[in-house]
N, C-alpha and C positions, 0 to 999 in steps of 0.2 A: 557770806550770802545768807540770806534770811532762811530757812526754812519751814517751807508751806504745809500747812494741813490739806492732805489730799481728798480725804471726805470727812464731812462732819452731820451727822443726823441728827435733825431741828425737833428738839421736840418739846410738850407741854399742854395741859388741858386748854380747852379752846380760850380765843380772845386773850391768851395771856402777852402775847406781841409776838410772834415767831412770824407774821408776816412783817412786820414792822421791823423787825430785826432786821431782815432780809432786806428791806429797801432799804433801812441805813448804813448795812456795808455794800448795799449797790452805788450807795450816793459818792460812800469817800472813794479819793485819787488811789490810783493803782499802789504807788509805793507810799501810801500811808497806809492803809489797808495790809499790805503785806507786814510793812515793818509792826503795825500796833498790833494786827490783828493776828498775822501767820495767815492770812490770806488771798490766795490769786484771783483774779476775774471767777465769778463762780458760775456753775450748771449747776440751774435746778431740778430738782422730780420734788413730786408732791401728790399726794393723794385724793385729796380733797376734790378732784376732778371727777376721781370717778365715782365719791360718791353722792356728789349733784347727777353723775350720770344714773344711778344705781334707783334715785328716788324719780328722773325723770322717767324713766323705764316705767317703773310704777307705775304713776299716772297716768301713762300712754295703756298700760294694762288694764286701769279702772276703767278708762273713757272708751277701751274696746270692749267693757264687761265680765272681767277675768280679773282676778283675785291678786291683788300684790305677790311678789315673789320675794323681795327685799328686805321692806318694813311693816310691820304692825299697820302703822300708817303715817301721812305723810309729814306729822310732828310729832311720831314714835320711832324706836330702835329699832334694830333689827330684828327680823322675826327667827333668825338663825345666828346666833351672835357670831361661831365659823367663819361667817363673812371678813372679822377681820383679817382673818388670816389670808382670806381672798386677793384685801387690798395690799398685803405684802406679797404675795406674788405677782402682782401686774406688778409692783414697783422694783421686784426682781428683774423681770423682762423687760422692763421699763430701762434698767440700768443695762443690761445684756445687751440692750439693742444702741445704745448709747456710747457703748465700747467699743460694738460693730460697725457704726453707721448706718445701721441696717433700715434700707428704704424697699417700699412695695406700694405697688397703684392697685387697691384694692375697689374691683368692680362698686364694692357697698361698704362705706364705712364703716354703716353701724351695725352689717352681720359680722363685719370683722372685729371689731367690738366684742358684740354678741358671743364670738366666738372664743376670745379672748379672758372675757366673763366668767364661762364657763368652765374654761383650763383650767383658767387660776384655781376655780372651788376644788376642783375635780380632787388637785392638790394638797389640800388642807381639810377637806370631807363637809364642803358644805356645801347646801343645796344651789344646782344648777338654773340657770335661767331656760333654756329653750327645751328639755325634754316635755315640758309640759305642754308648749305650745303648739295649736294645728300653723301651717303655711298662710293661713288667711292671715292671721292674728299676726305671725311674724311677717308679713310684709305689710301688714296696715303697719304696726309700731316703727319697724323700721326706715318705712317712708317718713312717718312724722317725725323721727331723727336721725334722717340722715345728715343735713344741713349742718346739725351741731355738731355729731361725731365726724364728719370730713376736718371743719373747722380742726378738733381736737386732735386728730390725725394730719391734718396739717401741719399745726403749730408744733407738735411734736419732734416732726421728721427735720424740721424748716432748722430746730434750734441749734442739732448736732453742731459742736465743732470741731473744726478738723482736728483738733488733739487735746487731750486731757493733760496732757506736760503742762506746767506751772501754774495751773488752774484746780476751784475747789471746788468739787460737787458737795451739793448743801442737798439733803433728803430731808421731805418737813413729815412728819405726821403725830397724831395726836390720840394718846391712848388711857384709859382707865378703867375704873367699876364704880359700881353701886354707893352711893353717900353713904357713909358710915363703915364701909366692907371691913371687917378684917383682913389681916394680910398674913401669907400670900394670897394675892387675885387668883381664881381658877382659873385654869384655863378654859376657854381661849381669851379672857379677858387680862387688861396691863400690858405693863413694857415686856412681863418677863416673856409671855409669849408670842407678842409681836414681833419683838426682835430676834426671838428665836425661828423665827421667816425667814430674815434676811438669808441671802446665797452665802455663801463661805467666802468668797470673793471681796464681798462686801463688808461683813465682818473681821476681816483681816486686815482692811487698811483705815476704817472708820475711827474716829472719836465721837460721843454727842455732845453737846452741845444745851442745855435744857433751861427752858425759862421759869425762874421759880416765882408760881402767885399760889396763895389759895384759891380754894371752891370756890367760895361766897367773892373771889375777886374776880378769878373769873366767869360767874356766873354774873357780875355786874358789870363788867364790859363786852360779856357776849350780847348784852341786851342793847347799852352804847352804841353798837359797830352795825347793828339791824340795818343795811337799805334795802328796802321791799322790790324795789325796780334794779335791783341789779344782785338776783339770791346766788347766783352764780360766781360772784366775783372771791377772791383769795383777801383782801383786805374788807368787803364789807357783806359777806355771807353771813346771816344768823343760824342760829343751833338751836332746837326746838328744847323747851324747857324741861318733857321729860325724857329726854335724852342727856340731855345737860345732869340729873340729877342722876339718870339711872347707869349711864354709861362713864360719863367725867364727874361723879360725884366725888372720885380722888384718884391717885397714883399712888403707882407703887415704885418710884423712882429710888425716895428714901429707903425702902425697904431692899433694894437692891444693892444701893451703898451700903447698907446696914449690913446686909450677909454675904458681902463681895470678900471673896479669899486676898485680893489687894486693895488699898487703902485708896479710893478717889476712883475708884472702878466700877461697873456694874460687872457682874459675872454672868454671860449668856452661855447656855448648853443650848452646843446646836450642833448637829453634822458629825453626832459623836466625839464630841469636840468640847472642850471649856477656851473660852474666848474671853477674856478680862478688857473690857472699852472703856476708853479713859472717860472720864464727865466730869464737864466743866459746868458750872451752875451761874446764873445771870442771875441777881437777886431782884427781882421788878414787883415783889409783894408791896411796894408801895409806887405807885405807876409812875414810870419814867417812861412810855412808849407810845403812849397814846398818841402826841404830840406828832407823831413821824408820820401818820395818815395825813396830817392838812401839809398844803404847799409849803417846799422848803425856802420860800421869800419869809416864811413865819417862825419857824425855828429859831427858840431865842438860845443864844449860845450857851447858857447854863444848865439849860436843859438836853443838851448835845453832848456839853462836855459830861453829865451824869450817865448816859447812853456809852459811850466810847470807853469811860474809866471803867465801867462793870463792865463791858466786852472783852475788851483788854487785859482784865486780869481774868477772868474764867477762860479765854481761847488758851491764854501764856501757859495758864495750869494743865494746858492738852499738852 
């Protein structure tokens, strides 16, 4: 019997194909997927949700006359870099609740949200969203998102399935610093302290997964992937240029391989804890992926079978 990778965390600077990945072991048959790949039907989490929610916040804040809480602004970074750390805790609880099943009919979406926003920073010491706000402010914004955050609170609760037995939760998110940075990244910036978020839970049964492009390649298909009337979407959101430069201007992946105590491992200290994650590298610096966002009536088979052979041998090496 084949055995399944039971979590694998997607990761790599933007545009590099990590959604594209993702649709093409959505596409293949159950037991071809298991046998080439070591994978079950998969649950996703993904970050990138909340931080379309993080900048829509924002703007809801400019248009009531109050100061970003987030971003610099709305095609800059963060104003608290912290925040990454934020986004691995919703995806903590994100998984937590995933394990549970855990469902609630919350009066307000987006004060639960709100609320949820908040924990997370409380967590990781960066700045919170609602101490600063009077009751006007938070019920104008939250009326103006509530619609979305129900949606996202929706789709959430909707996805659980009733078991995680022979199935692979795939975690996507995407981390770096500054073009040129020396290494190590400070903290809170890179993998090493992003991953040193994750719960212990998670860390104990994970491998990653990592799609490898450069800068300059993924800063040329983050620009490719731009649809302006859909910025919210997971295959065609853009990333504002200096963000692109100041936050993904590189990784520190290689550098984690580089000083991992086992050979093909990142080594994460977390939880008081040395955690050694297998990673498996997809080599896409010369684009094999792009192709996967147009209709699969279009996929020319050579370009399939280059996708599959690099999958296939970076998951086999988990």
């Amino acid at each position: 019997m084949t055995e399944l990778l039971k979590s694998v965390v997607l990761i790599a600077l933007p545009a590099s194909g990590k959604s594209e990945v993702r649709r093409y072991i959505e596409h293949l048959p159950p037991d071809r997927r298991a046998r080439d790949l070591r994978m079950g039907p998969s649950v996703q989490l993904d970050d990138y949700p909340y931080v379309h929610l993080m900048r829509r916040i924002d703007d809801e804040l400019v248009a009531a006359g109050k100061s970003r809480v987030y971003f610099h602004a709305a095609d800059r970074p963060f104003r608290d870099p912290y925040q990454w750390g934020t986004l691995m805790e919703l995806l903590n609880e994100d998984h937590a609740d995933l394990v549970s099943k855990k469902k609630l009919n919350a009066p307000s979406a987006a004060r639960h949200y709100f609320q949820r926003l908040d924990a997370a920073a409380k967590k990781c010491g960066a700045r919170p969203l609602t101490p600063g706000l009077d009751e006007q402010c938070l019920t104008r914004i939250t009326g103006k998102l509530e619609q979305e955050t129900r949606k996202m609170l929706d789709e959430k609760q909707s996805s659980y399935p009733d078991t995680l037995q022979g199935k692979t939760l795939i975690i996507e998110c995407a981390r770096g610093g500054p073009a040129g940075a020396a290494m190590p990244l400070p903290e809170p910036l890179g993998y090493r302290y992003s991953l040193s978020r994750f719960s212990e839970e998670i860390l104990r049964k994970t491998v990653i997964l990592y799609i490898w492009v450069t800068p300059e390649e993924s800063r040329r298909k983050n620009e490719a992937r731009i649809d302006p009337n859909d910025p919210g979407s997971i295959l065609h959101h853009g990333v504002p240029h200096e963000v692109m430069m100041k936050d993904y201007g590189c990784d520190d992946i290689e550098w984690l391989l580089d000083t991992s105590s086992r050979p093909g491992t990142a080594t994460i200290q977390a939880h008081g804890k040395s955690f050694q994650v297998p990673v498996g590298r997809f080599d896409n610096r010369v684009d094999k992926t792009s192709f996967l966002r147009g209709d699969t009536s279009s996929w020319k088979p050579e370009d399939v079978r280059a996708v599959h052979e690099g999958l296939k041998e970076a998951l086999n090496r988990l």
